[in-house]
KEKE-634304 format. One record per residue: x, y, z of N, C-alpha, C in turn. Coordinates in steps of 0.1 Angstrom, whole numbers. Example, Ala and Ser with C-alpha at 12.3 -4.5 7.8 and 13.67 -1.06 7.14 Angstrom:
<pts>
PT     n_x     n_y     n_z    ca_x    ca_y    ca_z     c_x     c_y     c_z
PT     132     -57      78     123     -45      78     132     -33      78
PT     128     -22      71     137     -11      71     129       0      79
</pts>
This chain:
<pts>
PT     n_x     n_y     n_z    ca_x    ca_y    ca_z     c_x     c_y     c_z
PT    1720    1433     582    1722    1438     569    1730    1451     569
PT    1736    1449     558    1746    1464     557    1738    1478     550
PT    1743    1489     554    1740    1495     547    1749    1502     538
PT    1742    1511     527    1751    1515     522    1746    1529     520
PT    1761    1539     521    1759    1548     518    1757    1556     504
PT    1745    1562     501    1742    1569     488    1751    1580     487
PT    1751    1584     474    1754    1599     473    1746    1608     460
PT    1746    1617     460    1738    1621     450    1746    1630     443
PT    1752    1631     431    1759    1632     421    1753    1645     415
PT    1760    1658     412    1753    1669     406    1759    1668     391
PT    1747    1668     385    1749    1665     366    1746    1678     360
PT    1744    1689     369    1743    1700     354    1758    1703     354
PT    1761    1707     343    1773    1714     336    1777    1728     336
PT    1784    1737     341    1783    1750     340    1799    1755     334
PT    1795    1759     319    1805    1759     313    1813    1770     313
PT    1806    1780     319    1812    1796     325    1822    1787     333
PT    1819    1782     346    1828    1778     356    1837    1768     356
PT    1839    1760     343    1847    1747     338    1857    1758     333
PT    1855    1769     321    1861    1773     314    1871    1789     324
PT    1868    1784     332    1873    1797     341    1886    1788     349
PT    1877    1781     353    1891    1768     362    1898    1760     352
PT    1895    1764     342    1912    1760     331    1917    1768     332
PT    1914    1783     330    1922    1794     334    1932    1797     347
PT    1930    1792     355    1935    1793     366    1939    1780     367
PT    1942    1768     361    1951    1754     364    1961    1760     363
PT    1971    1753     376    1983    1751     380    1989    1765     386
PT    1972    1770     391    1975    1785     407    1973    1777     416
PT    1979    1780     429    1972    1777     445    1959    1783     442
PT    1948    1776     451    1932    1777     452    1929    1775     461
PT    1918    1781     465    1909    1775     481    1895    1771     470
PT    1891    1761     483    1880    1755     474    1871    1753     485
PT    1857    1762     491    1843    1754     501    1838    1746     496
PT    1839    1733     502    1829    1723     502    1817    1721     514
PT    1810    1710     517    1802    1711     526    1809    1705     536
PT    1819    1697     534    1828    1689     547    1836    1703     552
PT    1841    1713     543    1853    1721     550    1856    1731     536
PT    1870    1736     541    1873    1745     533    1890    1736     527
PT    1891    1734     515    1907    1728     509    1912    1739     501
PT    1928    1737     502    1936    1746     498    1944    1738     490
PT    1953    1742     476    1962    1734     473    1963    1740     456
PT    1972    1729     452    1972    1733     436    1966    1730     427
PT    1959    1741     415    1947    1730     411    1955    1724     396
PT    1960    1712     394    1965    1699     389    1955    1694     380
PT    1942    1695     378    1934    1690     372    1920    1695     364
PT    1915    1698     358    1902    1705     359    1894    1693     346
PT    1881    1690     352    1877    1681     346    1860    1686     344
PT    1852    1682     334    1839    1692     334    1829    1684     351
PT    1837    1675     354    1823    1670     366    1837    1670     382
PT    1848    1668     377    1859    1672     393    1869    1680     389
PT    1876    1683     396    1887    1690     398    1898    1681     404
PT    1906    1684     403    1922    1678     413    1931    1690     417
PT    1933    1685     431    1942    1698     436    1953    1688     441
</pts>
């Protein structure tokens, strides 16, 4: 049998930090995650992802 990988999805909203990263769309950014650290342009800002 296969498994499958879960994930668990963070659903609160933080409108301070949505409304800050419109502010700053389309600067270079660094961004910590738990896999690593990404760098790039931020292209996108969305209330649950971002796009760099």
């Amino acid at each position: 049998m296969r498994e499958i990988e879960s994930t668990t999805p963070i659903s609160q909203f933080c409108r301070s930090l949505y409304q800050t990263l419109i502010s700053i769309e389309g600067r270079l950014i660094s961004v910590q995650t738990t896999n690593g650290s990404l760098q790039g342009m931020l292209e996108s800002v969305m209330p649950d992802h971002i796009v760099l």
